[in-house]
N, C-alpha and C positions, 0 to 999 in steps of 0.2 A: 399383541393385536397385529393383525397382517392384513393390509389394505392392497389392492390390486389396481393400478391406474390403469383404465385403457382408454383410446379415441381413437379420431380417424388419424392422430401423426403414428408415423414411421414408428417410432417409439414408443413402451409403458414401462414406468417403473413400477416395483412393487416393494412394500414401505411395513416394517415390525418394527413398533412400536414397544419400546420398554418405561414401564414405568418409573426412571428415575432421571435424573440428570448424570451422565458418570461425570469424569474429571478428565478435560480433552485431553491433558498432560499424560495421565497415564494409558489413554488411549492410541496417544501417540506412541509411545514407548510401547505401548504391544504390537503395533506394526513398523516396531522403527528399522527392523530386517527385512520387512519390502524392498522391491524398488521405489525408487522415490517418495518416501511418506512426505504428507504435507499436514503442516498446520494453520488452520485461520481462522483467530482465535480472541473470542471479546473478553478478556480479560477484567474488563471493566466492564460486570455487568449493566445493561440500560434497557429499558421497556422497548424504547426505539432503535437504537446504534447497536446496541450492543448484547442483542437477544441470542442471536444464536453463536455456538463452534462448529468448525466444519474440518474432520478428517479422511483424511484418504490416503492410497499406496494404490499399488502397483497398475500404474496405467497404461492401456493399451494403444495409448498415442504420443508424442511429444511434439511438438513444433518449436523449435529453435530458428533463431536470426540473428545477424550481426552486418552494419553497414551494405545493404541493401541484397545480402545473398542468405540461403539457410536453406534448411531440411525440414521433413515431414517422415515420420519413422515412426510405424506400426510393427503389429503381431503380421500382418500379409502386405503390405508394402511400403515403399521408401523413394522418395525424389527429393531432389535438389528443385529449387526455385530462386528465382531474381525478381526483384525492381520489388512493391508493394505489400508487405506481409500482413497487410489487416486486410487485403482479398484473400488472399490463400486461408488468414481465420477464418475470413465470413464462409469460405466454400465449406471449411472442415466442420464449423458450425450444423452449417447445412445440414450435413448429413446424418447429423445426430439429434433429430427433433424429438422430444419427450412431452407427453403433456402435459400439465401443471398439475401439483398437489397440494389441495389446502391446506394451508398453516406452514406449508415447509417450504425453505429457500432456494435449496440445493437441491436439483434430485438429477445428480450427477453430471457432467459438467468439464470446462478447461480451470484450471489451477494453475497462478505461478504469475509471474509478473510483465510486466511491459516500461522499457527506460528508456531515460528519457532521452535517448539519440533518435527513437520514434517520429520526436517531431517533427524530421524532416519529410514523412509523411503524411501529416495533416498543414500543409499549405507554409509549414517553418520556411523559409531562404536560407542560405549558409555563405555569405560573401566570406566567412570564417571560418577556417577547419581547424577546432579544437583537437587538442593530442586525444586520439581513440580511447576508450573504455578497455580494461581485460575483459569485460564481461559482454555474455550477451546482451543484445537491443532485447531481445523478445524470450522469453523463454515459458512455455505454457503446457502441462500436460494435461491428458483427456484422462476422466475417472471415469469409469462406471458402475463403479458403487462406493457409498460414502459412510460416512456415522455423522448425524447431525444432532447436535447437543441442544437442545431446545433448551437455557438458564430458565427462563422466564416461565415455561410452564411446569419444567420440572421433568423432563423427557427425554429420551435418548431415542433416535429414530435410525435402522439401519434401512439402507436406499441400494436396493441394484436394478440397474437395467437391463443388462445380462446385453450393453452395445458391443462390446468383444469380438461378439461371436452373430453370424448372420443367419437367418432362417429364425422362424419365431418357437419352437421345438428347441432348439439349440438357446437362444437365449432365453426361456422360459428355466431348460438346466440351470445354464449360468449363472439365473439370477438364482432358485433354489439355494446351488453349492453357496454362493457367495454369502448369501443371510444364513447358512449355517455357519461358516467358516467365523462370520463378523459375531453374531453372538456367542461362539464356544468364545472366540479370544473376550468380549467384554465382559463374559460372567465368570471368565478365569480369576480367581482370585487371585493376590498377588498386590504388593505395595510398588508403588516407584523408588526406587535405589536411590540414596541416599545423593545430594550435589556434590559430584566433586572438584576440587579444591582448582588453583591454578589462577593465574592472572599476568600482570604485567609484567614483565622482565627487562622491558628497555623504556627508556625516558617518553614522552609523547613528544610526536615532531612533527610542529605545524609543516604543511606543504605551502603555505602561503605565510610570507612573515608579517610583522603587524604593518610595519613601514608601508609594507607591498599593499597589503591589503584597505590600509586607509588611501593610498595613494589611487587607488579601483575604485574606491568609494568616489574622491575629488572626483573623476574623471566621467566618472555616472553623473556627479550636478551637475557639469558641463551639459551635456545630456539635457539633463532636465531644466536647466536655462534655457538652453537653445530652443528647447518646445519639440524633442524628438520624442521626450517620452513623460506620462505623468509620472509615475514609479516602475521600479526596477529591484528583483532580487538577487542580490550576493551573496554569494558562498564560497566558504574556503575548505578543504581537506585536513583531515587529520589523520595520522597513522600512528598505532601503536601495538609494539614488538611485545607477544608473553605465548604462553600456553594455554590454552582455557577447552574444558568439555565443552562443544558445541550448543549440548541439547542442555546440561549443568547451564549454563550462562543463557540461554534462554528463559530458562525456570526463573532465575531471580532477577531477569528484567522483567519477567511477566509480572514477577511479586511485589517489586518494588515500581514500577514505572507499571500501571495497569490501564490502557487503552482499549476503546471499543473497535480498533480495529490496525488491533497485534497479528502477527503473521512468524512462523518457523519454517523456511524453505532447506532443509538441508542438500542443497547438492551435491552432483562429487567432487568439483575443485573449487565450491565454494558452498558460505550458509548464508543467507538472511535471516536476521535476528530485529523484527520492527517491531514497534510499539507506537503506533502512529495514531494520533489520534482525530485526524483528520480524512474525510470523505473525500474521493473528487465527484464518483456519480454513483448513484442505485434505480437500476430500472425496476421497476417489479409493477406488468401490466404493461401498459401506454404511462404510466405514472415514472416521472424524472425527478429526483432530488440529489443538489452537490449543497456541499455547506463549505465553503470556505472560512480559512483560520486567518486571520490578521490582525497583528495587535496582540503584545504581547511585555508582561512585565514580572520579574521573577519575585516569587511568594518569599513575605516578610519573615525572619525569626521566628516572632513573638507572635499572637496574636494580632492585638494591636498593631502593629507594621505590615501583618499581612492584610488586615482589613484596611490600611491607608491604602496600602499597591494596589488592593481590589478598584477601591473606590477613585485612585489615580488613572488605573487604566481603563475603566469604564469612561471619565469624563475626559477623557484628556484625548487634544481637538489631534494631534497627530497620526493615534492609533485608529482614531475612528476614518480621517481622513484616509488611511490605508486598506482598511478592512472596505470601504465603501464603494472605493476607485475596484476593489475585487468582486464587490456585489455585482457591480454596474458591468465589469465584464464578463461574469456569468449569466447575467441575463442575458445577454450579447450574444456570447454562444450558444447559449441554450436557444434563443432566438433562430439559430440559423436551422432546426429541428424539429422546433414543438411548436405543434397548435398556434398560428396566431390569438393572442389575446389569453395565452392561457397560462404562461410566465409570470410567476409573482413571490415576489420575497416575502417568504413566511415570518421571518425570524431577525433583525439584524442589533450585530455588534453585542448580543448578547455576552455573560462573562460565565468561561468556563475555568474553573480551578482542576489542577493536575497536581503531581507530588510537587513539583518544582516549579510552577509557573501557572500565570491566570493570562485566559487567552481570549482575543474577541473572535467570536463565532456569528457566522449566518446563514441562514438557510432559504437557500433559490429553489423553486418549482418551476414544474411545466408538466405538458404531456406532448408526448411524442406522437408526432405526426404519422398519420398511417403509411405514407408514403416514403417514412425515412424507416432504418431498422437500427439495431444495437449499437454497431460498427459505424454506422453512421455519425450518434450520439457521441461513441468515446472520440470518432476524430474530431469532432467539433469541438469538447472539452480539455482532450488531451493536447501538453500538458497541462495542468493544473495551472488556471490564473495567479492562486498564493505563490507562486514557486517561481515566477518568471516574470510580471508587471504589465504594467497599459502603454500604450497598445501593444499587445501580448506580441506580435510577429517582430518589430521594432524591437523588442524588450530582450528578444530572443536571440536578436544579432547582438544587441551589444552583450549580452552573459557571452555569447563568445566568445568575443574579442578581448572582453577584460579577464575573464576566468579561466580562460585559455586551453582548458583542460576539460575531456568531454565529464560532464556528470553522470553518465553509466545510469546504474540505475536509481541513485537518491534522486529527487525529484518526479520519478515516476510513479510506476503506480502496481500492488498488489491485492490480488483478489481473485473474483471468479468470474466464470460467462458460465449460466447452469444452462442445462439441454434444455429445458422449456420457453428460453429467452430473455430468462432474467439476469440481471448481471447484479455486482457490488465491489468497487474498486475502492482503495486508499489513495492516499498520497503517500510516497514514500521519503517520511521524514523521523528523526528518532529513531535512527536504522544503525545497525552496526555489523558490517559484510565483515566476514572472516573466510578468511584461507591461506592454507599454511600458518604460519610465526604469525602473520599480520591482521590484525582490525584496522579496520578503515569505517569512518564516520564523518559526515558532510553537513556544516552547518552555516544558515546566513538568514539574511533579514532582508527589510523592505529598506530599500534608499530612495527619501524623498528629498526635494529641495533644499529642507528645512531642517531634515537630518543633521543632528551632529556626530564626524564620523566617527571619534572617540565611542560615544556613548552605542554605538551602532556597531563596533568589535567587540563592545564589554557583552553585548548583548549576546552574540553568537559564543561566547566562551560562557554568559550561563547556562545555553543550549546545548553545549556541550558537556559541563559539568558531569553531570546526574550519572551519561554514558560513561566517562573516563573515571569516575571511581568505581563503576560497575565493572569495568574493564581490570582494576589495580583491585578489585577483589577488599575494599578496604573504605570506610568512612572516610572523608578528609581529605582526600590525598587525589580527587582528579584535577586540582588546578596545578597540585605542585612539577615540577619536573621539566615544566612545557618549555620543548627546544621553537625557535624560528631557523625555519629550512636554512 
């Protein structure tokens, strides 16, 4: 079935419709010779979260940044830029207006992520300069044609705009060529190649030792004595030395660790491999929803033990106290946006179970103001209230100060800006960046007053677990080994 979008924007996509759902996995793997294929990818089927997969290659834009300078490199041209990279998005947004098609999320779009040294352009301070990131702040490609996996209805949807190319004759080819090209490759038969092998080869070695890292924790209740902040999240580094297929090690975090909002960015001096199961926003309309994650306790043995953890961390005044203090600042910022009067918590501290842990979730509404747009929204939210404390800009100097070290891009955020104005971003948490020999993985928690900080490092080493045996290729074996720097 082949549906033709047109209006009065700039853009129409035009949308064939297969009747099946493929398997994003092998659809990535039939464009994994592109340039840049991307995955973003619900793993963990859900009505809501986790309805669609979204793949793409070889994009006819990139926008990259790092501490406040960067590039813009197309198919016809290429400039350098300074100071503000979420103008230069909204500009290149601009130009790629598409008009919406019912039922589908994507129809073609920027892909790729934004980290969290960002903040310093949504209103952050920096009286502290953490040690730089290798990685980019921003790094986002433009698609213009996608494959979107409808789960939920059972559908595979190939999307080109035929934006590439200028003149409506020329992208009217574009898009033709491209939905031949996208269905020869998805009705190519053919299995995905078997995972291969590879894992850890050197010990794990915290970057923060414990001493170090309870000692951050003390220094945070100071903090929270004093009245500079209600909570505050810490995080420490992990690195660890082996060999691993990229796309192999993607596959069985997807399988074993299954999130509605997983991502596979393979770049070329580096991969993102997430499994996040946490929102920060999804526009779709004037309609605004972030679900922050707070509150968390790791799932029992037995049955029994996991039903007490359930029913401990549902009632238990600490978790809820934390997820709430994150409610209250998503309304806050959503506040600075949407609609007066039209913010309101759908959802709260509800309990969601994962392979390793049961987590409190909630979910904030609004609608967006006519007067604000997309770019407006994410700087208002970004980063993520779960990932940094109240009051968020306070919360944000001291992770400096104590953490010392920029967070790159865990804490931030992966997803899309699609050409008709809708977005869907994660938090980047349950991530495990590879390049060269090394994986690296960043885990932490909420520190509140009342925190004890023992109990608040054991926490972030079961956060860690699931990933370091995923890492070591092997059951059992991701707590053993662990060096302090």
């Amino acid at each position: 079935m082949r549906t033709l979008i047109a209006g009065a924007l700039p853009g129409a996509a035009e949308v064939e419709t297969l009747g099946q759902a493929r398997d994003p996995l092998e659809i990535l793997d039939r464009v994994s010779r592109e340039p840049l294929p991307v995955l973003l990818h619900s793993s963990k089927i859900d009505p809501q979260m986790g309805r669609c997969s979204i793949i793409a290659s070889d994009p006819f834009l990139v926008l990259r940044g790092r501490q406040g300078r960067g590039t813009v490199r197309s198919r016809t041209r290429e400039f350098n830029f300074e100071g503000d990279p979420f103008k230069v998005l909204r500009a290149e947004l601009d130009r790629c207006r598409v008009a919406p098609v019912p039922g589908i999320p994507f129809v073609g779009g920027a892909i790729g992520y934004l980290g969290y040294p960002l903040r310093q352009w949504t209103g952050a301070r920096s009286p502290h300069a953490p040690m730089p990131s290798p990685w980019m702040d921003l790094h986002l490609a433009f698609y213009d044609h996608a494959y979107v996996v409808d789960h939920g209805a059972g559908l595979t949807h190939l999307v080109s705009t035929g934006m590439a190319e200028r003149g409506p004759e020329r992208r009217r080819e574009k898009q033709r060529l491209d939905l031949g090209r996208m269905r020869e490759s998805v009705e190519r038969r053919g299995r995905l190649a078997p995972a291969a092998g590879g894992g850890a080869s050197g010990r794990v070695q915290l970057q923060v030792s414990r001493e170090s890292y309870l000692k951050k924790i003390r220094r945070a209740q100071d903090y929270l004595e004093a009245g500079d902040i209600y909570q505050v999240n810490l995080s420490h580094r992990i690195e660890v030395e082996g060999d691993w297929c990229h796309p192999s090690l993607y596959r069985r975090l997807a399988a074993t660790h299954p999130a509605c909002f997983s991502a596979y960015l393979p770049y070329m001096d580096h991969s993102v491999l997430c499994a996040s199961p946490e929102r920060l926003v999804k526009l779709s309309g004037r309609r605004v929803e972030t679900r922050p994650i707070k509150g968390t306790r790791a799932r029992g043995s037995t049955p029994g033990e996991d039903s007490l953890s359930r029913s401990a961390l549902a009632s238990g005044p600490k978790e809820r106290s934390e997820n709430v203090m994150i409610v209250d600042l998503s309304r806050n910022d959503l506040g600075r946006v949407c609609t007066p009067g039209s913010v309101a918590t759908e959802d709260l501290c509800r309990v969601e179970t994962l392979p390793t842990v049961h987590h409190l979730v909630s979910t904030v509404s609004g609608t967006l103001r006519e007067e604000s747009d997309r770019i407006d929204l994410v700087q208002a939210l970004f980063p993520g209230g779960s990932m940094t404390g109240a009051p968020k800009i306070r919360a944000m100097e001291i992770i400096d100060e104590l953490e010392g070290v920029e967070r790159g891009i865990y804490s931030g955020s992966v997803g899309y800006f699609s050409f008709d104005g809708d977005l869907d971003l994660n938090i980047v948490i349950r991530t495990i960046i590879l390049s060269g020999r090394t994986a690296q993985l960043q885990v932490g928690g909420a520190i509140l007053a009342e925190s004890d900080p023992e109990s608040e490092y054991q926490e972030t080493l079961d956060k860690a677990h699931p990933l370091l045996e995923l890492l070591a290729g092997s059951e059992g074996s991701g707590r053993e080994g662990i060096e302090d720097e």
